[in-house]
N, C-alpha and C positions, 0 to 999 in steps of 0.2 A: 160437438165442436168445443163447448164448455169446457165437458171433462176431459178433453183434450188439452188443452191450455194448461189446468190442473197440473195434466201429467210433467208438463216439461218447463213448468217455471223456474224449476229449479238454477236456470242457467242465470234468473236475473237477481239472484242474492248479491255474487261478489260486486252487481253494477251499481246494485243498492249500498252495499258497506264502501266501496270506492267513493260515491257521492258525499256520504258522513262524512268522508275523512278528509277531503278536499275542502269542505266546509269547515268544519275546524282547523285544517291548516290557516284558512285566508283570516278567518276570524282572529286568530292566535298574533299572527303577522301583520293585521290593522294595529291592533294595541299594543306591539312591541316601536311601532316604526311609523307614529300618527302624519298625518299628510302633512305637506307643508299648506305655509298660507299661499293665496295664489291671488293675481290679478288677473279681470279677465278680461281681453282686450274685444276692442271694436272689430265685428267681421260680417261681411255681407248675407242677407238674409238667405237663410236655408242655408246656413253653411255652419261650421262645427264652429264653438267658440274657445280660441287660443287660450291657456293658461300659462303665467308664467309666475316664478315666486317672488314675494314681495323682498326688496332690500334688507335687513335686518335694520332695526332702532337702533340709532347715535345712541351712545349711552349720555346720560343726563351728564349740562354742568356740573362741576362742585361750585355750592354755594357757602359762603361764610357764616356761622352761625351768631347772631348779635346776643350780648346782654344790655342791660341798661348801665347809662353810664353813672349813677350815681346807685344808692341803696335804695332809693326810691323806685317801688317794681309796681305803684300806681297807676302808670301815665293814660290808662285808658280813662281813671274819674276826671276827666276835663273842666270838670263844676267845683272842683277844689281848690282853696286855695292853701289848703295843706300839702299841694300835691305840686301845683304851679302858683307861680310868684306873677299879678299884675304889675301894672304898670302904675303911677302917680294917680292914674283916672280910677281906679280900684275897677274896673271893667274885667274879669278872670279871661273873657275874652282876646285881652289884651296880649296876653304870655301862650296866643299858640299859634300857630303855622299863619302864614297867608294872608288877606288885607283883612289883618283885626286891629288897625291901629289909624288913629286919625291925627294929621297935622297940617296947621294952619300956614298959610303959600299965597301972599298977596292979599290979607284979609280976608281968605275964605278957609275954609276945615276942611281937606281933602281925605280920602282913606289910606292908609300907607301901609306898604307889606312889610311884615315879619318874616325872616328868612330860617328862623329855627321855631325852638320852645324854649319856657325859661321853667328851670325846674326847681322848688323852692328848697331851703335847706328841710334836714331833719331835726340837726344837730347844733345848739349854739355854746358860745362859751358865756360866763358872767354878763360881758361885755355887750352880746349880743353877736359878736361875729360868728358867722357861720364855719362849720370845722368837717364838712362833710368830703369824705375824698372825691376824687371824679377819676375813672378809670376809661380805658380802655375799651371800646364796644365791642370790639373785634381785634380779629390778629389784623396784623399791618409793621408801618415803619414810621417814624418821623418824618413830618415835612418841613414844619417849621415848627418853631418854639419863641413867640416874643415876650420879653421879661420885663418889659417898660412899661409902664399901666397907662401913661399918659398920652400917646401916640399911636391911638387908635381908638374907638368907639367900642371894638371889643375889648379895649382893657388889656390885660396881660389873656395870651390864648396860644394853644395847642393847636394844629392841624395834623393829622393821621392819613396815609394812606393805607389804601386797601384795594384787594385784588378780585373785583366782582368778574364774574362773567360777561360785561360789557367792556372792562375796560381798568383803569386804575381810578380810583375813587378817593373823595375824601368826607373824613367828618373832624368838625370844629367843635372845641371847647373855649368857649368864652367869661370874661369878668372874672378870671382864676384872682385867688390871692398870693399863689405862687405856682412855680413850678417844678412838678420834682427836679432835687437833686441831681446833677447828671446828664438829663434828657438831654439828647440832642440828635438832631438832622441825620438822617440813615440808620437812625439805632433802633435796633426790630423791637417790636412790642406784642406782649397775647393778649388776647381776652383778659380782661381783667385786671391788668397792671396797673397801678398807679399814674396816674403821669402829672395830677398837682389837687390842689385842693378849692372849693366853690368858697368862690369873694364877688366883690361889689365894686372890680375896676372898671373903668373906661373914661375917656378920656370925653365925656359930655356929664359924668358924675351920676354915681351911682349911691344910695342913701346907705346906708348900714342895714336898716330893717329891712333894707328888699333888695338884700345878698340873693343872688341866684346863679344855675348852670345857663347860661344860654350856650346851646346844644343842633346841631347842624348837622347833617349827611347829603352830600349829594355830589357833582360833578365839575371839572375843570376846563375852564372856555373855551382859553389858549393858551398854550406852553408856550408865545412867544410874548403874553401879557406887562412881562417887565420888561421889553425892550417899548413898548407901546407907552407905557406907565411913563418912562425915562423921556421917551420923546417927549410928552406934553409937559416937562417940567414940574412933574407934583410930588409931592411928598406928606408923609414920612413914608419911605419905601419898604415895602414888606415883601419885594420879588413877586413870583408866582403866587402867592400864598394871599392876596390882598384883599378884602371883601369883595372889589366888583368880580374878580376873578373867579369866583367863587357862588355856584348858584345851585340852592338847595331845592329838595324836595321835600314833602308832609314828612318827616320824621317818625312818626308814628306806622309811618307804613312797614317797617324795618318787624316792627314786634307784632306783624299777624293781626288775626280777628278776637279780640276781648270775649274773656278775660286772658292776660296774658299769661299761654305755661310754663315759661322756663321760657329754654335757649331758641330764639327761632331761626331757621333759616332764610334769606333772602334776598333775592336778583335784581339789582338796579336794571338790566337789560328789560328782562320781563315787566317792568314794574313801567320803563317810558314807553315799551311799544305796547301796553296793554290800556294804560290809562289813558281817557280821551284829552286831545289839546286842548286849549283855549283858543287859541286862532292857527291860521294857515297862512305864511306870509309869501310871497312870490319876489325874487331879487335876481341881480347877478352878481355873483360875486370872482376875481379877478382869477380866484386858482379855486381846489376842492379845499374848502374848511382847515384847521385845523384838527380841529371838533373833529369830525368825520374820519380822520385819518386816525384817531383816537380810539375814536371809537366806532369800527367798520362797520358793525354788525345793525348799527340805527341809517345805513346808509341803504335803498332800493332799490333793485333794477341793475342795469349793465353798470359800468364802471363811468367812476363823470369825466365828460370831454370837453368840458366849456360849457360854455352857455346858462342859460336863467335856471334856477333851482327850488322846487316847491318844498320846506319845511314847515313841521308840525312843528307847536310850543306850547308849553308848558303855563299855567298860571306866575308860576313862578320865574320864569324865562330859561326856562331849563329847553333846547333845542331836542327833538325827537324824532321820528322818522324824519327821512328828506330822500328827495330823487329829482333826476334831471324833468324840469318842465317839457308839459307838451307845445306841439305847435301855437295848437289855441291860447294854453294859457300862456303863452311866452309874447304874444300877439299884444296880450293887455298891459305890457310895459309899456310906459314910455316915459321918456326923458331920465331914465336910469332910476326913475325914484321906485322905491318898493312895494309891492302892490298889494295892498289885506285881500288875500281869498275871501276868507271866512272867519267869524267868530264865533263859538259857543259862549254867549252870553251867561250860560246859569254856569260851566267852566270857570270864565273869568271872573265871576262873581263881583267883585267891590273894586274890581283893575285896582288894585293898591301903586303897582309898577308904575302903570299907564305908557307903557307898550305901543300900545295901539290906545287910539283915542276917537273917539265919536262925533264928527262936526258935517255939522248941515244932515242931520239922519243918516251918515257914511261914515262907515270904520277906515280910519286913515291909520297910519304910520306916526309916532309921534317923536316929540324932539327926544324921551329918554329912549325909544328903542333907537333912533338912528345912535347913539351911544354909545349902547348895548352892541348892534351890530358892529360898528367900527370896532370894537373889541373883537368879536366873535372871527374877524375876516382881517383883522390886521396879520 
């Protein structure tokens, strides 16, 4: 029977070289023509599982690439005062982001926030004045340009817009000793441009020897701020552009993780919905934000239709996620006053703001946020 077999195998050659070939076809045709990606969905047990392919990736924002705004490419030695310029109390502390500053309010020393950095000269003249230019961080356009030293705390200053991925943005140059030539309202700027030179104005007085940039980025409350301003009869009027109007973030977050290499790239978007808040406040307010309408993308969930609204915030009072309240937490209003969720105490650190404020062992609402909000919702 054996040598029978022998005799007549002959017939399974071609079944054999057919097999090879078939195999290396399929083999050939995986690697020209690789799978897609797939998802694999929910399906009853003992049953086949559906594949389907995943959506293709949004292609990434563009993000704006910053330099610094002066020649100083420092700013990560924060223990310098070659780098940053203090305040009277010589505390180096003093000249950086956040509650590094203390002032006295009824006989007592409370902590008080700094809403930039002050960035010290490199360059002096005989005299002592400082002669350092101050440029441009970014591409953008004028927003404002005030040229009176006296009628304002920032002295003579710049404001820049820019065009983040979240929204339109600004960053402040302040205490200028001038401003370039020219500059004005609409007029586009790049990276790098000039737009005035580091001095020591402002209208609380500023010494000669502690000439500095004080330096801002961050976001715009309300575009209807100077019709608010105008109601309460104050002045000197700086429109949209006016410090409360105006509320920064750490500055430093712009130029990356130290040491810095060059140009960085970076997303105000990414930067408020990644960084944790400092509290959570519960309100109503009469329509959806202006804020919000600004900037959509900080906004969660369906679209808002009324009612109470839970937002994140910032140390700095910078607004960040927000979505319409739930039942429960809509429940905990009452009397329309605003309700503190929550606080991240090591967040808020030294409340420089005081926002929110701490009585009877309870985080309440305090008189500068109801302020703050009346701006935020006029």
């Amino acid at each position: 029977m054996l040598d029978l077999l022998r005799r007549n195998a002959w017939w399974l050659v071609p079944l054999l070289l057919f097999d090879i070939w078939l195999v290396h076809r399929l083999r050939t045709r995986n690697r020209q023509a690789p799978a897609p990606a797939v998802r694999e969905k929910a399906s009853e047990p003992g049953s086949e599982v559906a594949a389907t392919p995943l959506p293709p990736e949004p292609p990434p924002r563009p993000v704006l690439l910053y330099t610094t705004p002066t020649a100083q490419t420092n700013l990560w030695d924060t223990e310098s005062t070659e780098v940053y310029q203090p305040t009277a109390s010589g505390r180096i502390q003093s000249a950086h982001f956040g509650s590094t500053r203390t002032r006295g309010s009824g006989g007592r020393f409370l902590p008080a926030f700094h809403m930039g950095i002050d960035i010290a000269p490199l360059q002096r003249d005989r005299q002592g004045n400082a002669l350092d230019e101050v440029v441009a961080v970014t591409d953008g356009r004028v927003a404002y340009a005030n040229r009176v030293a006296g009628n304002s705390t920032y002295g003579i200053y710049v404001v820049l817009l820019h065009d983040d991925p979240l929204g339109e943005i600004y960053t402040l140059y302040a205490h200028l000793t001038s401003v370039e030539p020219g500059l004005r309202a609409g007029q586009t700027v790049e990276r790098g441009d000039r737009i005035g030179i580091m001095g020591h104005t402002a209208s609380t007085g500023i010494p000669r020897h502690r000439a500095h940039l004080h330096f801002e980025i961050g976001v715009i409350n309300n575009s209807r701020f100077a019709r608010w301003y105008r109601a309460q009869n104050l002045i000197p009027d700086h429109g949209t552009y006016h410090g409360h109007n105006l509320t920064g973030i750490q500055p430093l977050a712009i130029y990356g993780v130290q040491p810095w290499p060059g140009l960085q790239g970076f997303s105000m978007l990414d930067y408020l919905i990644e960084n944790p808040p400092a509290f959570t406040l519960l309100f109503t307010p009469s329509k959806l934000l202006d804020y919000y309408r600004r900037y959509p993308d900080l906004w969660e969930g369906s679209p808002y239709a009324g009612g109470p609204i839970v937002m994140d915030v910032s140390e700095g009072g910078v607004p960040q996620r927000a979505r319409a309240a739930t039942p429960e937490e809509a429940a905990l209003l009452t009397g329309g006053t605003p309700h503190v969720l929550a606080v991240d105490e090591e967040v808020l650190g030294r409340n420089g703001l005081r926002l929110v404020v701490r009585r009877s062992n309870q985080w309440v609402f305090g008189q500068r946020g109801r302020r703050w909000l009346e701006i935020l919702t006029y």
